[in-house]
C-alpha positions as CSV (number, residue, x, y, z in Angstrom):
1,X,3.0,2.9,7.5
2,X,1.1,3.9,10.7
3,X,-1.2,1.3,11.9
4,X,-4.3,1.7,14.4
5,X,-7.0,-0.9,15.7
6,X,-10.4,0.8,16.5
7,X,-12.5,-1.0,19.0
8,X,-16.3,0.2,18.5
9,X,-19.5,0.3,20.4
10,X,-22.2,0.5,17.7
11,X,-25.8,1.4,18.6
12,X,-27.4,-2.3,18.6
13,X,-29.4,-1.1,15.9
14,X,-26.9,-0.1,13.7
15,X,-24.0,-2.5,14.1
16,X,-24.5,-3.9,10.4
17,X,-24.6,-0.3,9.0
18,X,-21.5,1.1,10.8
19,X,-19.4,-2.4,9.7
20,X,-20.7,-1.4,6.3
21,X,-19.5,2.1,6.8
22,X,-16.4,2.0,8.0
23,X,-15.1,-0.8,5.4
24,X,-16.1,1.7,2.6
25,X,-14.0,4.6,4.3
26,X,-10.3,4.8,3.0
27,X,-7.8,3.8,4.9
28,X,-9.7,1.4,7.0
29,X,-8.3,-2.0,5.7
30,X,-10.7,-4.2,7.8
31,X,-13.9,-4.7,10.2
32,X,-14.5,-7.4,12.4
33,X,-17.9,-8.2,14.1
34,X,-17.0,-9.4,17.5
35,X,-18.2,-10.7,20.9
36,X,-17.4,-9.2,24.1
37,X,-17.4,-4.9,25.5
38,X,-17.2,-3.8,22.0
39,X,-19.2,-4.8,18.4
40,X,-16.7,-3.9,16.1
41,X,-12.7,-4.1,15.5
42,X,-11.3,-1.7,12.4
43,X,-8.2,-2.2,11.7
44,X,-6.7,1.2,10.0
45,X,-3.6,1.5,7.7
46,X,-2.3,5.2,7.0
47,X,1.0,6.3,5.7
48,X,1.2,9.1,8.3
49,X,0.1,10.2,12.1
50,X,-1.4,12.9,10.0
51,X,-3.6,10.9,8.0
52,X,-4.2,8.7,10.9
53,X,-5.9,11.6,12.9
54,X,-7.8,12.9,10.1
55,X,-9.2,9.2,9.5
56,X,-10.0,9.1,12.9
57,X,-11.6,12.4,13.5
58,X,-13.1,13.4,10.4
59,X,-14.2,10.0,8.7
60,X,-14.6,7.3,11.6
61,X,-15.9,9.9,14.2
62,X,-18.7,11.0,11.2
63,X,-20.0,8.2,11.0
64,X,-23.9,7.9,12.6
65,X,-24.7,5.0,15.1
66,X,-20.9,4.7,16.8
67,X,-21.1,5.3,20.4
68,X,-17.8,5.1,21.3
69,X,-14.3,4.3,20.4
70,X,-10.9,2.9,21.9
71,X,-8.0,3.5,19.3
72,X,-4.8,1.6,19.7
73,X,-1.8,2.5,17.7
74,X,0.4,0.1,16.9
75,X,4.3,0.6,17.7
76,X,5.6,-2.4,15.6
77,X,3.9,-5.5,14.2
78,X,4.5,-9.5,14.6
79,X,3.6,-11.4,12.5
80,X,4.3,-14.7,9.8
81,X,2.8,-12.1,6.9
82,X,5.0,-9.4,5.1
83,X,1.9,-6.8,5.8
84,X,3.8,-3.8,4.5
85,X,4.4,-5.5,1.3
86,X,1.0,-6.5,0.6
87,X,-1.0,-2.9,2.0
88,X,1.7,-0.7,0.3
89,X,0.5,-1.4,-2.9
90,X,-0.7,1.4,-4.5
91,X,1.0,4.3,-2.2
């Protein structure tokens, strides 16, 4: 599992919409509306680097009102939650 947190600059117009838009796009398991440099937080679960770059440069980059983009991969992940268990559902 390749994982990948997006931190977005939306057009202030369009923060709502993007959210809306990137929670709908596969592979994007959640979007955060946040205060601070950025407007929104995606965080992206992909079973390959392949998938990963296609979901960032063909679906996420599409989308209208994003300005611009940090993206993070994640190495390994900490946490009290067996995420792989509960996103691998389904793959």
């Amino acid at each position: 599992m390749v994982n990948a947190i997006i931190l977005i600059k939306a057009a202030r117009s369009r923060i709502n919409e993007v959210a809306e838009a990137l929670v709908d796009v596969k592979g994007v398991s959640e979007v955060y509306s946040v205060a601070g440099r950025y407007d929104l937080i995606a965080i992206l679960r992909v079973r390959t680097n392949e998938d990963m770059a296609e979901l960032v440069t063909k679906h996420i980059m599409a989308i209208d009102g994003i300005e611009k983009t940090e993206t993070n991969l994640a190495f390994q992940a900490y946490s009290r939650h067996d995420l792989e268990a509960m996103f691998s559902v389904g793959f």
